[in-house]
N, C-alpha and C positions, 0 to 999 in steps of 0.2 A: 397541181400535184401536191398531194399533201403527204409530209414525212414525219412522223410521229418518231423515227428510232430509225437507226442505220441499218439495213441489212447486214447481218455477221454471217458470215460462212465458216466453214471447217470447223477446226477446232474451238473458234470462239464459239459460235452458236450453239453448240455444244454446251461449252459452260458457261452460256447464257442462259440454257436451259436446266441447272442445276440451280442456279440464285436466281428467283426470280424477281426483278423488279421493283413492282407494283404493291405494296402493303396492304392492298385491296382485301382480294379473297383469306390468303394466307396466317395475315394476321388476325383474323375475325375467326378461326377453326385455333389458332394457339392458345387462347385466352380460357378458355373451358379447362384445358390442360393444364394450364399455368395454375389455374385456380385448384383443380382437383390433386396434383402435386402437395399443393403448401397446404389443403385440409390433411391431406395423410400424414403430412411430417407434422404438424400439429397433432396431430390426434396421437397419432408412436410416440410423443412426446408425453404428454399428458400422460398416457395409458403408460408409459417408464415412471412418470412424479408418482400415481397412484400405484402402480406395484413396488416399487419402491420402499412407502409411504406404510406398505401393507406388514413389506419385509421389517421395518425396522418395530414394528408394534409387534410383531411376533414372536421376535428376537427380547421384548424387553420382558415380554410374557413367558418366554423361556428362561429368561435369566431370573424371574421372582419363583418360578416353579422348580429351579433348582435349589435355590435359596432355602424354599419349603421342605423338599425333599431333605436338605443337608442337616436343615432343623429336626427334623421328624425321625431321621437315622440318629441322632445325638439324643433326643428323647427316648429312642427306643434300648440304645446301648446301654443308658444310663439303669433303664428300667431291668433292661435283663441283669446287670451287677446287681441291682438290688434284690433280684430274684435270685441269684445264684448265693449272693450274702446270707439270704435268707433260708435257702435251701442247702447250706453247706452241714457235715454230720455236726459241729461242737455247734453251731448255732440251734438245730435241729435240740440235740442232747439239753442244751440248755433252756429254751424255754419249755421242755416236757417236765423237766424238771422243776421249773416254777409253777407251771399248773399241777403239778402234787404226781407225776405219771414216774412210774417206777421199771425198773430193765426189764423184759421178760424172762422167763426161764427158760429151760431147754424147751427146744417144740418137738411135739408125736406126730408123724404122720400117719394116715391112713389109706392105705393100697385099696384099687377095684377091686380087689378079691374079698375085703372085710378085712384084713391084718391090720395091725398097729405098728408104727416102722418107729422106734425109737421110744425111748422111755421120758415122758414129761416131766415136769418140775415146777412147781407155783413161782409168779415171781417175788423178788423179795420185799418183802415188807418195810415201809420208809414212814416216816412221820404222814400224819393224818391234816397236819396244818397248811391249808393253802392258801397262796398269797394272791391279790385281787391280780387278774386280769391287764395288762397294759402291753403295748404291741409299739414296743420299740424296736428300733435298726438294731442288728447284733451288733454294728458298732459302739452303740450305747450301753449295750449291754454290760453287767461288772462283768469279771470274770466268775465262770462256775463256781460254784460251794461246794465245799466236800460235803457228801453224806451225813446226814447227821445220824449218831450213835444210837440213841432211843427208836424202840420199833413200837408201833402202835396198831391196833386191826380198825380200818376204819368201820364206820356204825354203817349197817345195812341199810336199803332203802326200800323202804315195802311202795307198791302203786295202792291207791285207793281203789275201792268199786270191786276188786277182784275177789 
């Protein structure tokens, strides 16, 4: 008579039949598992360093493209003052008056019907002498000139060929 293992009844055999034994079969079907486990947490691991990795070059990309932006808003602010500087009426008034440009007079209008709305008036006559050309800041600018006293009629300009 050969006894390999005590016969267990009731209760034990029972939970002899939840743990089994033997390391035989059992452990040869866990090993696949144990392996396919530690590739996945590997791999969610890696695939977190590389998103990660993704997120902070993103972030520094965002933070020069602000940068830019904040630059480029300070460029452009700066440019509309200078445009407004430029476009202001006493800035406007004064370099028309260094390129020799004199006030208008009253203006006529004309109705769809053929009327004349208003009675015109030439503008007034200012010195003939114009000073060269130069395109500085109205900051720079001196202050306006009074008018000068002398009135002169500038010289007409004929085209050739006509």
């Amino acid at each position: 008579m050969r006894r390999d293992k005590p016969e267990l009844r009731g209760r034990a055999a029972r939970l002899a039949r939840l743990f089994p034994g033997a390391p035989s079969r059992g452990q040869a079907a866990r090993t696949p598992f144990v392996l396919l486990v530690v590739l996945l947490l590997g791999g969610g691991l890696i695939g977190l360093l590389v998103l990660n990795s993704a997120l902070s070059e993103g972030s520094f990309k965002l933070d020069d493209l602000q940068k830019g932006t904040k630059n480029l808003t300070d460029e452009q602010q700066a440019l509309q003052r200078d445009i407004d500087a430029y476009s202001a009426p006493e800035a406007l008034q004064r370099r028309a008056q260094e390129l020799g440009m004199v006030p208008g007079g009253d203006p006529a209008f004309l109705n769809p019907n053929g009327t004349v709305k208003g009675v015109p008036s030439p503008a007034a006559q200012q010195s003939a002498a114009r000073t060269p050309l130069v395109l500085l800041p109205p900051e720079a600018l001196p202050p306006s000139p009074q008018p000068p006293t002398a009135t002169a009629t500038p010289a007409p300009t004929t085209t050739p060929g006509r």
